[in-house]
C-alpha positions as CSV (number, residue, x, y, z in Angstrom):
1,X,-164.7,-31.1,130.8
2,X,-162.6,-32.3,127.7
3,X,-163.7,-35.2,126.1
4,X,-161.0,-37.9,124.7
5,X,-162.2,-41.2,123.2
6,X,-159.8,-44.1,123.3
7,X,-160.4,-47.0,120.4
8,X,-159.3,-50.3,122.5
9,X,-159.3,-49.0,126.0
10,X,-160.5,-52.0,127.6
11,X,-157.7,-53.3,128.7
12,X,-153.2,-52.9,128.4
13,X,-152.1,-49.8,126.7
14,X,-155.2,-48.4,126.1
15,X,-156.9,-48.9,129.3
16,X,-153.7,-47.2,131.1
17,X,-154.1,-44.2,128.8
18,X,-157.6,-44.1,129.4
19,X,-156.5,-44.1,133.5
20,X,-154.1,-41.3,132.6
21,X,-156.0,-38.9,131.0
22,X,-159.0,-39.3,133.4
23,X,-156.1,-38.3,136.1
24,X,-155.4,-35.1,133.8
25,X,-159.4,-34.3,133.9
26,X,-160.7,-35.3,131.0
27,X,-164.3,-37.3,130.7
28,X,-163.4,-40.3,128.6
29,X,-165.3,-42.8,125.8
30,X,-163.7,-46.2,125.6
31,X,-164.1,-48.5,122.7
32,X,-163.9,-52.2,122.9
33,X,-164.9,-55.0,120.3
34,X,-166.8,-56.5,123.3
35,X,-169.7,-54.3,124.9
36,X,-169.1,-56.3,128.5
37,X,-165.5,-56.1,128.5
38,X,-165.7,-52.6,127.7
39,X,-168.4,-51.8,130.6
40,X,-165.9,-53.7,132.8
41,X,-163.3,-50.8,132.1
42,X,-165.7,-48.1,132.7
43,X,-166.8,-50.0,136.0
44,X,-162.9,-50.4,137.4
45,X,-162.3,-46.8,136.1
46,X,-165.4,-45.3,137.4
47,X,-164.0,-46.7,141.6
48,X,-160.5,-44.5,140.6
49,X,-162.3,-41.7,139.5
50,X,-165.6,-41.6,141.0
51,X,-166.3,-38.1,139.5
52,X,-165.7,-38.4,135.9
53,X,-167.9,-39.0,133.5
54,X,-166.9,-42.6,131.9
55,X,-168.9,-44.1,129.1
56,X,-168.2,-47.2,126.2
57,X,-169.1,-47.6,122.8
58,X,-168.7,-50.8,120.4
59,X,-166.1,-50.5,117.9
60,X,-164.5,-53.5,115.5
61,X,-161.9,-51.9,113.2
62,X,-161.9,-54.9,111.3
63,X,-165.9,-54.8,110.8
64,X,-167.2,-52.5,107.7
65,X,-170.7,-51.8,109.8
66,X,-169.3,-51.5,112.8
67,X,-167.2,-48.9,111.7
68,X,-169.7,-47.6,109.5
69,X,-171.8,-46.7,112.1
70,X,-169.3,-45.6,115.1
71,X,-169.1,-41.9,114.3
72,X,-173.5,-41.7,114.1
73,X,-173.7,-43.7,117.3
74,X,-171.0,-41.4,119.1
75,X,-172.1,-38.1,117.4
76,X,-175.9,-38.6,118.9
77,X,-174.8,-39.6,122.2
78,X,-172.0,-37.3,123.5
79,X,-171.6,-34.7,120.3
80,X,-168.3,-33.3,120.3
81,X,-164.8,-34.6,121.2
82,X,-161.3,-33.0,122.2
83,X,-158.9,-35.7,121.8
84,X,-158.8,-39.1,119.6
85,X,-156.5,-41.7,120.4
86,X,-155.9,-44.1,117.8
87,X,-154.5,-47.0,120.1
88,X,-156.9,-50.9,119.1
89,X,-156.2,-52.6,116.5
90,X,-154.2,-56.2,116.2
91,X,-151.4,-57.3,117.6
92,X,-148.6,-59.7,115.9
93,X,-151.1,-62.7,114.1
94,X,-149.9,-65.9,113.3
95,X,-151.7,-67.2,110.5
96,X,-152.6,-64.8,107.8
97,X,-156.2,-63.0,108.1
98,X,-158.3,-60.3,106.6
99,X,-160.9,-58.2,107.3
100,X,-164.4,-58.1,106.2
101,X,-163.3,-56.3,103.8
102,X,-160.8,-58.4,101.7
103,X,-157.6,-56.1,103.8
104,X,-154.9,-57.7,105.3
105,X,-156.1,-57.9,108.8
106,X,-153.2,-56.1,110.7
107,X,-153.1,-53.0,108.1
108,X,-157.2,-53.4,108.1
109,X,-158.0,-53.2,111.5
110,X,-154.7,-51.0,112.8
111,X,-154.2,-48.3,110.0
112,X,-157.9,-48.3,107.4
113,X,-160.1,-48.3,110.5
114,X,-158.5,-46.1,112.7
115,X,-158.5,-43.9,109.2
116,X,-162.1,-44.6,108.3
117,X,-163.0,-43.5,112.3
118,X,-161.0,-40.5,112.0
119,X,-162.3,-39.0,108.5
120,X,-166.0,-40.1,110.7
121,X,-165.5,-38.1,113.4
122,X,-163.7,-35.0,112.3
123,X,-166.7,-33.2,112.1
124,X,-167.4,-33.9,115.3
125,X,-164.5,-32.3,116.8
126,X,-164.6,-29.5,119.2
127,X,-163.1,-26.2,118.1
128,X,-159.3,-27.0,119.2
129,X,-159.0,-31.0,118.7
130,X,-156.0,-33.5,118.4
131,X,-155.5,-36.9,117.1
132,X,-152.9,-39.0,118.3
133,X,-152.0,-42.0,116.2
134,X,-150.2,-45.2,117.9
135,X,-147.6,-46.5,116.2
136,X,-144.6,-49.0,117.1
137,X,-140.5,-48.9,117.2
138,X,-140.9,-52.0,114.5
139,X,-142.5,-49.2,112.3
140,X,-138.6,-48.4,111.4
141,X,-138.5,-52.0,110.1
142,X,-141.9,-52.1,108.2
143,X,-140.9,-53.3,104.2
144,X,-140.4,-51.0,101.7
145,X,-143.0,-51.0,99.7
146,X,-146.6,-49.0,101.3
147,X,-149.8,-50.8,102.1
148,X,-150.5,-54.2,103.2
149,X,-148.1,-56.6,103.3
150,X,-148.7,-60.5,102.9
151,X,-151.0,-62.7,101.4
152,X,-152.3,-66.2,101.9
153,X,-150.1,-68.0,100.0
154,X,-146.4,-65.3,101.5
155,X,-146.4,-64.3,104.8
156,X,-144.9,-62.9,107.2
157,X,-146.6,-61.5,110.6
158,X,-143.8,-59.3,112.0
159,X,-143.7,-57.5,108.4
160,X,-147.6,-57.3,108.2
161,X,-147.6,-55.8,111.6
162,X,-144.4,-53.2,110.9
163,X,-146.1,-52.3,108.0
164,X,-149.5,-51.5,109.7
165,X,-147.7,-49.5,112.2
166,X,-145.9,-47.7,109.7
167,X,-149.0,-46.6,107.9
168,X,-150.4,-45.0,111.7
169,X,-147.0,-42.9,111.5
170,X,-147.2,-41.7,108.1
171,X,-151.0,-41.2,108.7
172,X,-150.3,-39.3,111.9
173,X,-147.9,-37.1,109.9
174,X,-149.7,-36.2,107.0
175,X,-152.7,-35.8,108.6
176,X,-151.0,-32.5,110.2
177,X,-149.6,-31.4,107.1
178,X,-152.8,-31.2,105.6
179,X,-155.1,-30.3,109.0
180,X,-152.6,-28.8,111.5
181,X,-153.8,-24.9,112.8
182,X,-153.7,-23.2,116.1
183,X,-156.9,-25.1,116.7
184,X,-155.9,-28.8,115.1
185,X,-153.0,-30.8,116.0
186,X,-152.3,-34.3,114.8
187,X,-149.6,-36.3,116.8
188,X,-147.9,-39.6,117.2
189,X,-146.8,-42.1,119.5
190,X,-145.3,-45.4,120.8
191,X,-144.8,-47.2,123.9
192,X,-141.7,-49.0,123.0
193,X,-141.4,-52.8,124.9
194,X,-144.5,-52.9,127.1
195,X,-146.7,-55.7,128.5
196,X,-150.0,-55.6,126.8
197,X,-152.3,-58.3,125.8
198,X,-149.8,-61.2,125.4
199,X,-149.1,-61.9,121.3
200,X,-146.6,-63.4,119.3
201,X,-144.2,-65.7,119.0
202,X,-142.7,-67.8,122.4
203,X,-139.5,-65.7,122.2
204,X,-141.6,-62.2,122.1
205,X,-143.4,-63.4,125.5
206,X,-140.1,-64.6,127.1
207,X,-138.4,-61.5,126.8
208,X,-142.0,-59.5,127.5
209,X,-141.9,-61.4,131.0
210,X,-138.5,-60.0,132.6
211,X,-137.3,-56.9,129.8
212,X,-140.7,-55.0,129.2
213,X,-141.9,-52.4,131.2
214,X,-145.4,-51.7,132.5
215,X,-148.0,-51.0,130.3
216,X,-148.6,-47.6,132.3
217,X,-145.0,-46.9,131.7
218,X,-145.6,-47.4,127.9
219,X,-148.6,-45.5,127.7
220,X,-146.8,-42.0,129.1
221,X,-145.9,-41.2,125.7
222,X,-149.4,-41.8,124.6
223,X,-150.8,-39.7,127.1
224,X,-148.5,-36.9,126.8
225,X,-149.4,-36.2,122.9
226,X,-152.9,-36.5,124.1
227,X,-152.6,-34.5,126.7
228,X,-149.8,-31.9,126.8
229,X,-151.0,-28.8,125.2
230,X,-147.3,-27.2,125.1
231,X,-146.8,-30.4,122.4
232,X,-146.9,-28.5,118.7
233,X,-148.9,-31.0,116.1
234,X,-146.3,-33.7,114.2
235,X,-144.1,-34.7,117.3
236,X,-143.3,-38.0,117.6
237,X,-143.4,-39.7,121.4
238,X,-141.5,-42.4,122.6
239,X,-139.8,-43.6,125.4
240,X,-136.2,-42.3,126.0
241,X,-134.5,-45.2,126.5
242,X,-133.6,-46.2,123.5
243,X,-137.3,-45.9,122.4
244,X,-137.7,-49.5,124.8
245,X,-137.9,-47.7,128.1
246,X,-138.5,-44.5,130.2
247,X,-140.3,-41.5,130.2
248,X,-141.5,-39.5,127.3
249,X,-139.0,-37.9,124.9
250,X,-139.8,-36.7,121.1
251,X,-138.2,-38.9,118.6
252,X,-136.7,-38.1,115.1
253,X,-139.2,-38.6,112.4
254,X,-137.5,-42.0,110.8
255,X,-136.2,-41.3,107.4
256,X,-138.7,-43.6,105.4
257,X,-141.3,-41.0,106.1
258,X,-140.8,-39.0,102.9
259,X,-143.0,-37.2,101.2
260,X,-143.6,-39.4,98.4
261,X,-144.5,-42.3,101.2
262,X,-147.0,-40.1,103.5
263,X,-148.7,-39.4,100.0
264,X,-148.5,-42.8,99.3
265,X,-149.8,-44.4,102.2
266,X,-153.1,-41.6,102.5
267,X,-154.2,-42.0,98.7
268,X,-153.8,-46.0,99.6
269,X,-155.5,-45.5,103.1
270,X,-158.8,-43.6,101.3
271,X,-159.1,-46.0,98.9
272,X,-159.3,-49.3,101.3
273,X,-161.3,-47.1,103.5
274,X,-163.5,-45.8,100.9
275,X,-163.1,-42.5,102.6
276,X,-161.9,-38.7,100.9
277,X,-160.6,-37.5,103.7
278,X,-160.8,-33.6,102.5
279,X,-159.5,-30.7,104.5
């Protein structure tokens, strides 16, 4: 069977997508920060789909060793994969944090270590792989200016976020420009206004509680650029609804994702990664 890891698949978006590629037959590895609430998943997963083979690994994007160390543990335990979804990472922070690292926590955890993981695992791929990276609607909104934004003494958590989920777009893209083949596909994807883990300001939650739609309705998109073969590598997913709501559509690439920013945004992600992610 085809094996698809999913980075934060212990519970919202990326436990649903976990659930909906287990449906389309694949075995699946789910990553969580915490090893119980991760062999939670695997246990309410495993009662759904009793004949599946369902496993987790620890993973902490914002943790140097843990991500160090992911692509070793993995590699040993399962060998190959078939499909890498690039969904953990953190959600809208109020007070400014960084990773172990010194990174602005948002762009360290949601765009360096889903980077770092990536560059890890690639040789560990199966002969036809894809990547799917999640990214947001609030990407079109992410500042001008590539890499982390905010600092301790200026900041802003809705621009630190954007610019995060920029950075898994633009990642997402170039990483097909520079990979993509008959055998290699690299894809993105966003679930438009779904209930996850609760995050964010009041406002965010109020609207979340009556406006937002499932978290299995905003991880079709996910699932389809994971899952749908027909899919050729650099289609965006989102919902059709004015990218808020609905089934799966492909989007326009948004027009900040020049050719000078894709650039921009890989040379910045191998240097906070300390990766050279070479084709």
């Amino acid at each position: 069977m085809p094996l698809a890891i999913v980075t934060g698949a212990n519970t919202g978006l990326g436990f649903e997508t976990a659930r909906g590629l287990l449906s389309q037959g694949f075995d699946v590895v789910i990553t969580s920060r915490d090893q119980a609430r991760g062999q939670l998943a695997v246990e309410l997963l495993a009662q759904e789909f009793p004949s599946r083979s369902l496993s987790t690994l620890s993973l902490d994007l914002a943790q140097i060793s843990s991500v160090d160390n992911f692509a070793k543990t993995f590699s040993s335990r399962f060998g190959n994969w078939d499909v890498l979804v690039n969904n953990a990472g953190a959600k809208v922070l109020a007070n400014y944090s960084e990773t172990d690292s010194g990174v602005e926590y948002h762009f360290g955890a949601n765009a360096v270590g889903h980077f770092a993981i990536t560059a890890d695992l690639l040789p560990f791929r199966a002969d036809t792989a894809r990547v799917v990276s999640v990214a947001s609607i609030v990407a079109r909104f992410a500042p001008s200016e590539m890499g982390p934004s905010g600092s301790r003494g200026s900041y802003s958590p809705g621009a630190s976020y954007a610019a995060s989920k920029l950075s898994n777009l633009l990642f997402a893209l170039e990483l097909e420009n520079r990979m993509g083949s008959d055998r290699f596909s690299s894809l993105a994807a966003h679930p438009g206004f779904a209930r996850a883990q609760p995050y964010g300001p009041k406002s965010t939650k109020f609207f979340e509680s009556f406006l937002a739609q499932s978290a299995a309705s905003g991880a079709l998109p996910i699932i389809a650029a994971a899952a749908n073969a027909d899919l050729s590598g650099g289609c965006y997913l989102v919902p059709k609804v004015l990218e808020l709501w609905g089934k799966p559509k492909e989007a326009r690439i948004p027009d900040v994702c020049t050719d000078k920013n894709l650039l921009e945004n890989w040379i910045t992600l191998e240097k906070l990664s300390g990766r050279d992610l070479t084709v």
